[in-house]
CHARMM internal coordinates of N, CA and C (Angstrom, degrees):
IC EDIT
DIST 1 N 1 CA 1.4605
DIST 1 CA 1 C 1.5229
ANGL 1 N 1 CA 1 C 109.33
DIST 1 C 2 N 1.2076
ANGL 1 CA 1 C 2 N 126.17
DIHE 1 N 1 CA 1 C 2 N 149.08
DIST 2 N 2 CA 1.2047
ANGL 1 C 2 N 2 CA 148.96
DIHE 1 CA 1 C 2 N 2 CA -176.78
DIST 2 CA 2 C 1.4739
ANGL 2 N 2 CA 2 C 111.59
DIHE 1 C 2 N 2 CA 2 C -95.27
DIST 2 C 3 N 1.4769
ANGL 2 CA 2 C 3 N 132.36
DIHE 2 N 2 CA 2 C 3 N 147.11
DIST 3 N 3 CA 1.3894
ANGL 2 C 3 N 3 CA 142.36
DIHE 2 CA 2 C 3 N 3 CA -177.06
DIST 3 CA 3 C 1.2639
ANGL 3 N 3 CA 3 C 105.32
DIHE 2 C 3 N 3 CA 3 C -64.74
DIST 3 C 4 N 1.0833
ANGL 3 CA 3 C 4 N 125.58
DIHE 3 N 3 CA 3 C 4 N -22.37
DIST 4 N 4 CA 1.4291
ANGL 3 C 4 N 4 CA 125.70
DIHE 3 CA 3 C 4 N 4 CA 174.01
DIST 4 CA 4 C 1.4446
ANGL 4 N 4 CA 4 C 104.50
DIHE 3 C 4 N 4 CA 4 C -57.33
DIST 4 C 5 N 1.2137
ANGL 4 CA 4 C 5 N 108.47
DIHE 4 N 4 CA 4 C 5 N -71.18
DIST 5 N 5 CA 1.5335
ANGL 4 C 5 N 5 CA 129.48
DIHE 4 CA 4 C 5 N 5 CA 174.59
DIST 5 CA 5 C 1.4540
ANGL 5 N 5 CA 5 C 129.08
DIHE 4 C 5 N 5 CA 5 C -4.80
DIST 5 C 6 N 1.7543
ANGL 5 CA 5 C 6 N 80.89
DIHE 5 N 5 CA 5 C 6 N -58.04
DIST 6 N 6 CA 1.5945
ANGL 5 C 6 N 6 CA 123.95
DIHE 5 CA 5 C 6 N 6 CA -159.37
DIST 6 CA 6 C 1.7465
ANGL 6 N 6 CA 6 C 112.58
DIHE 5 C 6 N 6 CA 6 C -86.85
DIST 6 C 7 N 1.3860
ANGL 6 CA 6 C 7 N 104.23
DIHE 6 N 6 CA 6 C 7 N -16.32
DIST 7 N 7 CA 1.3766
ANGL 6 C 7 N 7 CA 133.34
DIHE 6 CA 6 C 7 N 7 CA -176.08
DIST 7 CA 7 C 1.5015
ANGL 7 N 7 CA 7 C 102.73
DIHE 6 C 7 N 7 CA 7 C -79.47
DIST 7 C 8 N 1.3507
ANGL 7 CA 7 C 8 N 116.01
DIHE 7 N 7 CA 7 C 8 N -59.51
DIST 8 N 8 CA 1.5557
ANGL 7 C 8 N 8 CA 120.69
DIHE 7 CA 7 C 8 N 8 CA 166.73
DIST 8 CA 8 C 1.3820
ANGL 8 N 8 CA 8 C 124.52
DIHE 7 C 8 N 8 CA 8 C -52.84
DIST 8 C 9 N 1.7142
ANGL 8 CA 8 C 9 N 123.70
DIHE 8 N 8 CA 8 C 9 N 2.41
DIST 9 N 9 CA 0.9412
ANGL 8 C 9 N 9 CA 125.78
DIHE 8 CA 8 C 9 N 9 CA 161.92
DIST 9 CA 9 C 1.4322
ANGL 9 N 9 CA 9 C 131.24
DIHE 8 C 9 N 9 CA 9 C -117.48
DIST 9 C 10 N 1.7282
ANGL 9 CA 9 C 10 N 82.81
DIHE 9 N 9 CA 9 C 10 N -3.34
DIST 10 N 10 CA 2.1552
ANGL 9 C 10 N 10 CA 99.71
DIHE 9 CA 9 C 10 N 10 CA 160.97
DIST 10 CA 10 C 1.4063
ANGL 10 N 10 CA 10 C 82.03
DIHE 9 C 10 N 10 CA 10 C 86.35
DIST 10 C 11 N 1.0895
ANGL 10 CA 10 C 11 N 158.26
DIHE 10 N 10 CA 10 C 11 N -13.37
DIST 11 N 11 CA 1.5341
ANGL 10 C 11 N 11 CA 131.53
DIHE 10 CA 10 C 11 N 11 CA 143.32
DIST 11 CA 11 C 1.8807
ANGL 11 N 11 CA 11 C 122.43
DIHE 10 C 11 N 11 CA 11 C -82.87
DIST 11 C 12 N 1.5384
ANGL 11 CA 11 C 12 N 103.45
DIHE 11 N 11 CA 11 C 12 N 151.85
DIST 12 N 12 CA 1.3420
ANGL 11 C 12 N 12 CA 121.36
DIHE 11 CA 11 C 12 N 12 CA -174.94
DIST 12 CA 12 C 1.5727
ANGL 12 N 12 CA 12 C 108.65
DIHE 11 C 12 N 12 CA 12 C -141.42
DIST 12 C 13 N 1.3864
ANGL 12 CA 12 C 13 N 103.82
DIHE 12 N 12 CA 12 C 13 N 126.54
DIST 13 N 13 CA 1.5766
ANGL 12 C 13 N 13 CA 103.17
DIHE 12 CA 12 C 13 N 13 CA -179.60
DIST 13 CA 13 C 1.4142
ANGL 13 N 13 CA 13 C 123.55
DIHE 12 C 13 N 13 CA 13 C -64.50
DIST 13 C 14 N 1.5773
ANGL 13 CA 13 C 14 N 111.07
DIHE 13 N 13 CA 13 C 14 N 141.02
DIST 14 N 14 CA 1.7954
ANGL 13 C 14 N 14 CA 122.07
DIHE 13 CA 13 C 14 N 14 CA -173.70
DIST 14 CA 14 C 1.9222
ANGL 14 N 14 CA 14 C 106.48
DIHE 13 C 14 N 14 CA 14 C -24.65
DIST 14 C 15 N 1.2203
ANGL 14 CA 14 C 15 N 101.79
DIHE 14 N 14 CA 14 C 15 N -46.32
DIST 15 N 15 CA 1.5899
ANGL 14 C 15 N 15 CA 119.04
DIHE 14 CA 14 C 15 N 15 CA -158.98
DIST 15 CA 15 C 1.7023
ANGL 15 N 15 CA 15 C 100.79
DIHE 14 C 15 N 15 CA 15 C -70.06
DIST 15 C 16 N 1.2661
ANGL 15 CA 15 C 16 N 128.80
DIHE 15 N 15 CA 15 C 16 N -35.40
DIST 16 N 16 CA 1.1170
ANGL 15 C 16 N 16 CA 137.44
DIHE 15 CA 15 C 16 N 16 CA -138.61
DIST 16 CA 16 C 2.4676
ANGL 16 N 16 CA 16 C 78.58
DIHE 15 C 16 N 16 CA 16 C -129.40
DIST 16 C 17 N 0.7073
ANGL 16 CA 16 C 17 N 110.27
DIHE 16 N 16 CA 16 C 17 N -31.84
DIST 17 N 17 CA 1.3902
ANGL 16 C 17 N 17 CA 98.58
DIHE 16 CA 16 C 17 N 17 CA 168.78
DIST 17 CA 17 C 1.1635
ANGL 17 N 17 CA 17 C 119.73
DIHE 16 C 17 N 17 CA 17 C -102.19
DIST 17 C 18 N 1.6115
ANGL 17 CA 17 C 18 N 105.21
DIHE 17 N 17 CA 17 C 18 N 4.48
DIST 18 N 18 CA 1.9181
ANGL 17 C 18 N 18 CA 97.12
DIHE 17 CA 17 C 18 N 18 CA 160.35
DIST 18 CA 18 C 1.5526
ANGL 18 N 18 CA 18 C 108.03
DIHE 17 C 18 N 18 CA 18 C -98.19
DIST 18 C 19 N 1.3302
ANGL 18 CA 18 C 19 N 125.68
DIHE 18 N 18 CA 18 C 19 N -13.31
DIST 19 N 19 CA 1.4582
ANGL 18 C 19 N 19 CA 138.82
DIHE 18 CA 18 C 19 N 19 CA -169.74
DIST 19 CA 19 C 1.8120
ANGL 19 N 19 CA 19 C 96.31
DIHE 18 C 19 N 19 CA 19 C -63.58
DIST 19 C 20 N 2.0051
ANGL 19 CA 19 C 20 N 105.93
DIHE 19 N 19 CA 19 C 20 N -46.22
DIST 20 N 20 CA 0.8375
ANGL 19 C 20 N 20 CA 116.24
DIHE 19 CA 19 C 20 N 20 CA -175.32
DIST 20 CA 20 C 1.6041
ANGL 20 N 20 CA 20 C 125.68
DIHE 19 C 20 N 20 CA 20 C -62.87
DIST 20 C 21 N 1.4464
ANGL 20 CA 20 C 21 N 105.80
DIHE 20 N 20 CA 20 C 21 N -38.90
DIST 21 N 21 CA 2.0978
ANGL 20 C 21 N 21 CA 134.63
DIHE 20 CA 20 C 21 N 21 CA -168.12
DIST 21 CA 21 C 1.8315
ANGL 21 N 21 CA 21 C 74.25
DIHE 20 C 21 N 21 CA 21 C -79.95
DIST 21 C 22 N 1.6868
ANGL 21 CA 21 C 22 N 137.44
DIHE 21 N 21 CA 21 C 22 N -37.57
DIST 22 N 22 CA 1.4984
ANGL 21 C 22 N 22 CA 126.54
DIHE 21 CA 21 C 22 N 22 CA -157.16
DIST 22 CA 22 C 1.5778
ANGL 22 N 22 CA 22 C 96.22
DIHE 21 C 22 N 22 CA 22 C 56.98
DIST 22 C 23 N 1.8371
ANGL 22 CA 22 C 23 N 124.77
DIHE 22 N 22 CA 22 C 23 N 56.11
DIST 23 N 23 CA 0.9136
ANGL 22 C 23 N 23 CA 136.83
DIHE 22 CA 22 C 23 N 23 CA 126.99
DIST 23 CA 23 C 1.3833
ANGL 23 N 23 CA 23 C 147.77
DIHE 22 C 23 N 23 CA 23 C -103.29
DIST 23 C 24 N 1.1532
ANGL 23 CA 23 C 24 N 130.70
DIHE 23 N 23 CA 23 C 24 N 166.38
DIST 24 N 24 CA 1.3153
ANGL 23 C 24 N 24 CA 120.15
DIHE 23 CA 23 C 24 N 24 CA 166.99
DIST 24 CA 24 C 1.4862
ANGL 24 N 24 CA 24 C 128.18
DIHE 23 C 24 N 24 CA 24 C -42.65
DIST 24 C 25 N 1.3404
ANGL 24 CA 24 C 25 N 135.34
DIHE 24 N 24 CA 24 C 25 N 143.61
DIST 25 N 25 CA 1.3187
ANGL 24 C 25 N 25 CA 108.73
DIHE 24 CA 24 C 25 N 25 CA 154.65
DIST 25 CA 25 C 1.1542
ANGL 25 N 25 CA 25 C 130.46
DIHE 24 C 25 N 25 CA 25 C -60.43
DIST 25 C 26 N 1.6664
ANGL 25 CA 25 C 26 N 129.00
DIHE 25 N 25 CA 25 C 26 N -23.92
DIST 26 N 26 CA 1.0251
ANGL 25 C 26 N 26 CA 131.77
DIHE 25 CA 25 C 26 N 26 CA -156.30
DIST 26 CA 26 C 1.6115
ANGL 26 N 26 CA 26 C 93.75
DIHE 25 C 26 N 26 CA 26 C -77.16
DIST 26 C 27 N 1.0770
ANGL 26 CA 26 C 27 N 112.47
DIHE 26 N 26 CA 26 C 27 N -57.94
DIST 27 N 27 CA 1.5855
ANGL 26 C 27 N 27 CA 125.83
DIHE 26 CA 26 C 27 N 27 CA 166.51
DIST 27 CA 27 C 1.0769
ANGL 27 N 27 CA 27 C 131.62
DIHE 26 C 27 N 27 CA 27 C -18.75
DIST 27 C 28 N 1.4957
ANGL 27 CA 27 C 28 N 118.24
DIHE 27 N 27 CA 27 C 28 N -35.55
DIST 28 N 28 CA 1.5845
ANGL 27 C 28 N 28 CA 126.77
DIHE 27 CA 27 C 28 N 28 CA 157.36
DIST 28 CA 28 C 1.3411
ANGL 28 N 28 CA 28 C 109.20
DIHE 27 C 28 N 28 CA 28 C -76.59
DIST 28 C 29 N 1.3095
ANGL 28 CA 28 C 29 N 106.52
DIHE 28 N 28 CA 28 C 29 N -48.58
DIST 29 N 29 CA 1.7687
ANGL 28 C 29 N 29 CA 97.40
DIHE 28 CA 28 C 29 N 29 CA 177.44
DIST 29 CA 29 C 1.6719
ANGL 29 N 29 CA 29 C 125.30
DIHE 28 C 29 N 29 CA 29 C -33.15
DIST 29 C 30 N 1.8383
ANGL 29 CA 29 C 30 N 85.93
DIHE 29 N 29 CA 29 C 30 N -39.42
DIST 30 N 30 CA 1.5164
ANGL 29 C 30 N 30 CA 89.15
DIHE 29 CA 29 C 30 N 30 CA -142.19
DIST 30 CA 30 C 1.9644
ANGL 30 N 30 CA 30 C 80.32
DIHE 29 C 30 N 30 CA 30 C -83.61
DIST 30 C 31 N 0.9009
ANGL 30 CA 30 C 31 N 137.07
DIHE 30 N 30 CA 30 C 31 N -34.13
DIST 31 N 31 CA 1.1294
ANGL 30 C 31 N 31 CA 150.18
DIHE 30 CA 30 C 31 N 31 CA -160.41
DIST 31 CA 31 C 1.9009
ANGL 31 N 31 CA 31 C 98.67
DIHE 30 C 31 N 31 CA 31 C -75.93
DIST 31 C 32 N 1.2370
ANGL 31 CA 31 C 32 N 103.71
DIHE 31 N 31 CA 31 C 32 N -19.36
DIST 32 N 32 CA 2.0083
ANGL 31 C 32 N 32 CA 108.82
DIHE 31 CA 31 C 32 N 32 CA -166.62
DIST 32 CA 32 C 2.2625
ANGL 32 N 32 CA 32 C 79.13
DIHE 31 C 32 N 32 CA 32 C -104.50
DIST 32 C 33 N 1.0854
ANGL 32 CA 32 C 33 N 119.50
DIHE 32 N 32 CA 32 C 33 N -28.89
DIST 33 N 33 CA 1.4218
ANGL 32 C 33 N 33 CA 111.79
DIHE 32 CA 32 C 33 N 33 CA 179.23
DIST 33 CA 33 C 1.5004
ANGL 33 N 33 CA 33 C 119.51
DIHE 32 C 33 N 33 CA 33 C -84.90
DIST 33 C 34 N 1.2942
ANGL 33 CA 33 C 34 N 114.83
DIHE 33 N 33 CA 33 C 34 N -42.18
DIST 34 N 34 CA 1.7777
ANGL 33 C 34 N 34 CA 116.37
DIHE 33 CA 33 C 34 N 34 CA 156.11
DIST 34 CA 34 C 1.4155
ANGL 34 N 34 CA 34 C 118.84
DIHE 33 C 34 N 34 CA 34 C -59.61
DIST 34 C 35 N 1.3894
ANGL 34 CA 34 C 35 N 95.94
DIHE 34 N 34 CA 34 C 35 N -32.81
DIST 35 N 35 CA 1.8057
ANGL 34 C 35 N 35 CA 79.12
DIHE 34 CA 34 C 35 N 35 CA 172.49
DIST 35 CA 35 C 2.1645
ANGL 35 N 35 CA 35 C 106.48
DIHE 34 C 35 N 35 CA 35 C 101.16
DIST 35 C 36 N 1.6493
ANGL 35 CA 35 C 36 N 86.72
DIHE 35 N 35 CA 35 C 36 N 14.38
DIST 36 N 36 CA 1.5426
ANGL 35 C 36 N 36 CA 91.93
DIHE 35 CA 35 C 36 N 36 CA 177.81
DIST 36 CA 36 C 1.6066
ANGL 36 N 36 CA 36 C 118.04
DIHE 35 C 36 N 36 CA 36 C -84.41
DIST 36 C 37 N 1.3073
ANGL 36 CA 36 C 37 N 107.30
DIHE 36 N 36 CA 36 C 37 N -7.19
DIST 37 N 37 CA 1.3456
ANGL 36 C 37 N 37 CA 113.52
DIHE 36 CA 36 C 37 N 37 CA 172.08
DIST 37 CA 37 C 1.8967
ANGL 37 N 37 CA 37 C 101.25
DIHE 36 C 37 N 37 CA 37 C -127.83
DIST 37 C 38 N 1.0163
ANGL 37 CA 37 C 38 N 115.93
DIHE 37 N 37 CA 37 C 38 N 122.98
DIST 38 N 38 CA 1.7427
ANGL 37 C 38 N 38 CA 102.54
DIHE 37 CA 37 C 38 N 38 CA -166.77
DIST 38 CA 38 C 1.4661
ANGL 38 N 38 CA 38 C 105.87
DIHE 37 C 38 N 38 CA 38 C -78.16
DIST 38 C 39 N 1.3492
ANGL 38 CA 38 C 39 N 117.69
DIHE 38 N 38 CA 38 C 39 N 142.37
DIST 39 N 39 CA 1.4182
ANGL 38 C 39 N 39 CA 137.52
DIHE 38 CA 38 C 39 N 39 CA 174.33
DIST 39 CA 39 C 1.3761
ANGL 39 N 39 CA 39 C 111.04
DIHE 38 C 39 N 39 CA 39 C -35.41
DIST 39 C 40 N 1.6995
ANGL 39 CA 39 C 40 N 136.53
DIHE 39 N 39 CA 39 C 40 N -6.43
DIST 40 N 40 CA 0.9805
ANGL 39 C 40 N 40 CA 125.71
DIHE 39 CA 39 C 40 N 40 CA -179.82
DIST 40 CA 40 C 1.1605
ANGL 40 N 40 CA 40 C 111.72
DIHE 39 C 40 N 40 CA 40 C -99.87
DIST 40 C 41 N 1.3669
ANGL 40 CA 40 C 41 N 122.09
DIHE 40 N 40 CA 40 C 41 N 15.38
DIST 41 N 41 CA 1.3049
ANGL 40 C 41 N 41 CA 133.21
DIHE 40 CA 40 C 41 N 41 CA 169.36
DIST 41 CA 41 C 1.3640
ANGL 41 N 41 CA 41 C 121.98
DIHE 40 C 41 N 41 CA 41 C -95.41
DIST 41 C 42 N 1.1786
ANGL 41 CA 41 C 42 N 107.34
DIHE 41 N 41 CA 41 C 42 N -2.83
DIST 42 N 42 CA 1.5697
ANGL 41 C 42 N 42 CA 120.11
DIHE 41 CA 41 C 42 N 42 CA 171.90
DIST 42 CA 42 C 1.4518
ANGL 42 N 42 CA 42 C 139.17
DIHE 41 C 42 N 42 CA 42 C -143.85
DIST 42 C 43 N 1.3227
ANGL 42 CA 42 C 43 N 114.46
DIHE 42 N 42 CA 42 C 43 N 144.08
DIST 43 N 43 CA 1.6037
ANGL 42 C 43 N 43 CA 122.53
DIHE 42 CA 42 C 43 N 43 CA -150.11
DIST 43 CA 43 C 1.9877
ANGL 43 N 43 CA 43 C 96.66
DIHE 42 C 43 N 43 CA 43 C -109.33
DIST 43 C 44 N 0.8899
ANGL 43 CA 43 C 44 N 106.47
DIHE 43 N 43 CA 43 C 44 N 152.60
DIST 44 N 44 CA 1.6566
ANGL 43 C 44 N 44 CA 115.32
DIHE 43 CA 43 C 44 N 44 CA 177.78
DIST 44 CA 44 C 1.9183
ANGL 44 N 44 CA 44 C 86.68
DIHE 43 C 44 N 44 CA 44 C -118.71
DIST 44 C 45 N 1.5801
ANGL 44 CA 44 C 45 N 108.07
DIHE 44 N 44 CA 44 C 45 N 136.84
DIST 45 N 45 CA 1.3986
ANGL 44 C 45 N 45 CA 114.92
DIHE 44 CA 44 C 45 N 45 CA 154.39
DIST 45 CA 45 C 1.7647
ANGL 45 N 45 CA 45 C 102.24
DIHE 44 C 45 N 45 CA 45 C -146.68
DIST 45 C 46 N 1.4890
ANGL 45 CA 45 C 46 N 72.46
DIHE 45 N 45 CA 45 C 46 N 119.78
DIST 46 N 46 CA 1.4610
ANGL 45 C 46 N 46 CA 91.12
DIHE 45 CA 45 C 46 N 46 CA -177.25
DIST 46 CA 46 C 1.8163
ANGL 46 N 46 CA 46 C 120.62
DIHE 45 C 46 N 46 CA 46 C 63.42
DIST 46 C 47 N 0.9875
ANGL 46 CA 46 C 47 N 109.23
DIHE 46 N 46 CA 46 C 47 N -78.93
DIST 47 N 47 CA 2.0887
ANGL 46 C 47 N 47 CA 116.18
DIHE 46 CA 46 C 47 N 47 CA 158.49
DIST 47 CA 47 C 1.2447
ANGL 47 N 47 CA 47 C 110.71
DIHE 46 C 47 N 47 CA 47 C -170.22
DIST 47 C 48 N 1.6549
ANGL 47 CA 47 C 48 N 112.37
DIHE 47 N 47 CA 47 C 48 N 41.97
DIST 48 N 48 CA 1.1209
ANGL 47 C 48 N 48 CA 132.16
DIHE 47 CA 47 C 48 N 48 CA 135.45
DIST 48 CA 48 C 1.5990
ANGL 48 N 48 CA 48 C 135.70
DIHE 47 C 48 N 48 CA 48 C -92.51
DIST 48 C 49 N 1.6060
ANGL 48 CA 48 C 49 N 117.33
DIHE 48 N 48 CA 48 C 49 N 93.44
DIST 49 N 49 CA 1.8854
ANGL 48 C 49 N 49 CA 102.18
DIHE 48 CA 48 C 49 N 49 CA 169.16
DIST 49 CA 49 C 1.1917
ANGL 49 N 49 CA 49 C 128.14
DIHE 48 C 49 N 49 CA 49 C -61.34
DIST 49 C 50 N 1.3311
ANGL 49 CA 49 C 50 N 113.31
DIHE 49 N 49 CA 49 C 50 N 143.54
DIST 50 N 50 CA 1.4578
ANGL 49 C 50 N 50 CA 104.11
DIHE 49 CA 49 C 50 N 50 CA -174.16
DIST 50 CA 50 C 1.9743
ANGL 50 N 50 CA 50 C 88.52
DIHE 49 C 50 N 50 CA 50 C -121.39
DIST 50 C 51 N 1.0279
ANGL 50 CA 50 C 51 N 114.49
DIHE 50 N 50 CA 50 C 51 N 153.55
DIST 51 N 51 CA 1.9281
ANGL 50 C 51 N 51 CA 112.29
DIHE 50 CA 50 C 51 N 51 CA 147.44
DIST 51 CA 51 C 1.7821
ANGL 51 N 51 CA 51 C 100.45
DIHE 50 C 51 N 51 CA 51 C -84.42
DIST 51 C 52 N 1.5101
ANGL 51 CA 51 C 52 N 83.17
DIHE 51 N 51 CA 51 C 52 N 148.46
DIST 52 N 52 CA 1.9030
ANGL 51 C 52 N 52 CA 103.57
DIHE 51 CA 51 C 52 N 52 CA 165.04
DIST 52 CA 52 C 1.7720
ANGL 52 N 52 CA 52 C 79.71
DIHE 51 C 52 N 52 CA 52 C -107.00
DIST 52 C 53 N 1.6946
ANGL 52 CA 52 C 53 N 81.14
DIHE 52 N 52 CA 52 C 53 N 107.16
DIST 53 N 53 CA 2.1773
ANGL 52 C 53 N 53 CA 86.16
DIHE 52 CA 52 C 53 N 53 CA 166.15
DIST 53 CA 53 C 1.2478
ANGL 53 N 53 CA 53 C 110.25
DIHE 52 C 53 N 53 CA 53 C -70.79
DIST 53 C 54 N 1.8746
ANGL 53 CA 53 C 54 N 133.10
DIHE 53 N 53 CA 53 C 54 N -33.93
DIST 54 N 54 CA 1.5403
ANGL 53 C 54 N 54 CA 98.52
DIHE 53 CA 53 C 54 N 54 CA -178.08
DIST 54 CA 54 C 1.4562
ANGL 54 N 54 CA 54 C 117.72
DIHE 53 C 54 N 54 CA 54 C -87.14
DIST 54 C 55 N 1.4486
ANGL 54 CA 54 C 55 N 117.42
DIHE 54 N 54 CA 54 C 55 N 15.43
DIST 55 N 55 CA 1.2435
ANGL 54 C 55 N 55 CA 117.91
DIHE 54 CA 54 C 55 N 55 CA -179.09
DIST 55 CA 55 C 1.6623
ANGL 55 N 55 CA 55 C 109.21
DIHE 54 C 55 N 55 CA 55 C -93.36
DIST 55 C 56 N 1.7116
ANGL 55 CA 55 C 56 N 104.19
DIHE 55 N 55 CA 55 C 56 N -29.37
DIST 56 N 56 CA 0.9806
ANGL 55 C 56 N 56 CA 111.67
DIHE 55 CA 55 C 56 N 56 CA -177.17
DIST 56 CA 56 C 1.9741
ANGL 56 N 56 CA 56 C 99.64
DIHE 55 C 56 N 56 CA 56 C -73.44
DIST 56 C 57 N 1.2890
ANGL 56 CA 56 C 57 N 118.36
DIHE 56 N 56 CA 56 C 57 N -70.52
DIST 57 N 57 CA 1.6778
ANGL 56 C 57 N 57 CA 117.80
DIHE 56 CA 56 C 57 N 57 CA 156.67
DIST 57 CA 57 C 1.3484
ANGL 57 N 57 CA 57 C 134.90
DIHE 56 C 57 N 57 CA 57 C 0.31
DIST 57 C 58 N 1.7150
ANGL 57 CA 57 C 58 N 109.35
DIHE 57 N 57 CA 57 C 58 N -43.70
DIST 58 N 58 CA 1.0095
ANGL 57 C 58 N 58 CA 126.64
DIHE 57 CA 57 C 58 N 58 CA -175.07
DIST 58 CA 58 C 1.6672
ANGL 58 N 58 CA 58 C 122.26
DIHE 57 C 58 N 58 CA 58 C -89.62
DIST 58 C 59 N 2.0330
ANGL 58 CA 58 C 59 N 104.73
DIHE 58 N 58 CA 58 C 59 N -36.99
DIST 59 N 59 CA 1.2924
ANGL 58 C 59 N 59 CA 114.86
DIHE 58 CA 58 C 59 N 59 CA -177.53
DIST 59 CA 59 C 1.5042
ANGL 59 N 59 CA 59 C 107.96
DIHE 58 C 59 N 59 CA 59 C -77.24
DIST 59 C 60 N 1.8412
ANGL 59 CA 59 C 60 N 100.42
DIHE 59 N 59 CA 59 C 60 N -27.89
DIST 60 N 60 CA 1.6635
ANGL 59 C 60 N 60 CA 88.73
DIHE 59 CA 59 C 60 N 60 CA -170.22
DIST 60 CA 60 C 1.9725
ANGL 60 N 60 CA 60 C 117.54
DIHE 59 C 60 N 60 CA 60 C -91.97
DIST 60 C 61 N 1.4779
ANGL 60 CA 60 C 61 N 96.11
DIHE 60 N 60 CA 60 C 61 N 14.51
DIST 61 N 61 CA 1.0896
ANGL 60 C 61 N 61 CA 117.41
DIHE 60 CA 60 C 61 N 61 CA 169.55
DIST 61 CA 61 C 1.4776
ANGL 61 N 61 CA 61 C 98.95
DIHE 60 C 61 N 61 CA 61 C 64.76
DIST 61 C 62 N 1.6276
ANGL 61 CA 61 C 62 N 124.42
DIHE 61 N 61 CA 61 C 62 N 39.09
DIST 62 N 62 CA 1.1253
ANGL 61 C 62 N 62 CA 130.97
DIHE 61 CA 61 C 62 N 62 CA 151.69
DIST 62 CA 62 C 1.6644
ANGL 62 N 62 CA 62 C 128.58
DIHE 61 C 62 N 62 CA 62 C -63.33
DIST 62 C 63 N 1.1222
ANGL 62 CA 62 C 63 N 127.02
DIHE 62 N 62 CA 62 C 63 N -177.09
DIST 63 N 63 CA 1.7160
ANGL 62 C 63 N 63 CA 141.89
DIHE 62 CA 62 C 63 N 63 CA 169.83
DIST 63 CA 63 C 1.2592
ANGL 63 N 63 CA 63 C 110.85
DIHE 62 C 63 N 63 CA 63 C -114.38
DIST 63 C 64 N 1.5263
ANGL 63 CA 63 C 64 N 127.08
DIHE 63 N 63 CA 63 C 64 N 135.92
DIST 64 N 64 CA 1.3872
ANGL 63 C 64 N 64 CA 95.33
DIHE 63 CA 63 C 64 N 64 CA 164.71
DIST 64 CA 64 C 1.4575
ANGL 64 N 64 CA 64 C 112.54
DIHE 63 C 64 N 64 CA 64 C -117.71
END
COOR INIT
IC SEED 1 N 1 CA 1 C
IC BUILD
């Protein structure tokens, strides 16, 4: 499946939502391992992470 795809289900992979922040990947990692974005913002499929963006939207007390 394609990000497009994956978009219609309100998740987007780490790699492809740091392209978006114009961060590192490592940077989300390190930020999904401190605990600066809380774990309920993100889904594992299979040994792929994805973010849930309105979960992420919602925790960081963003707008969208």
């Amino acid at each position: 499946m394609n990000t497009a795809t994956f978009n219609s289900f309100g998740i987007i992979s780490i790699k492809d939502f740091a392209k978006q922040l114009g961060k590192p990947e490592s940077t989300i990692r390190t930020w999904k391992l401190r605990g600066d974005i809380p774990a309920t913002c993100f889904i594992t499929i299979g040994s792929t992470v994805f973010v849930k963006v309105n979960q992420f939207i919602e925790c960081m007390g963003l707008t969208a």
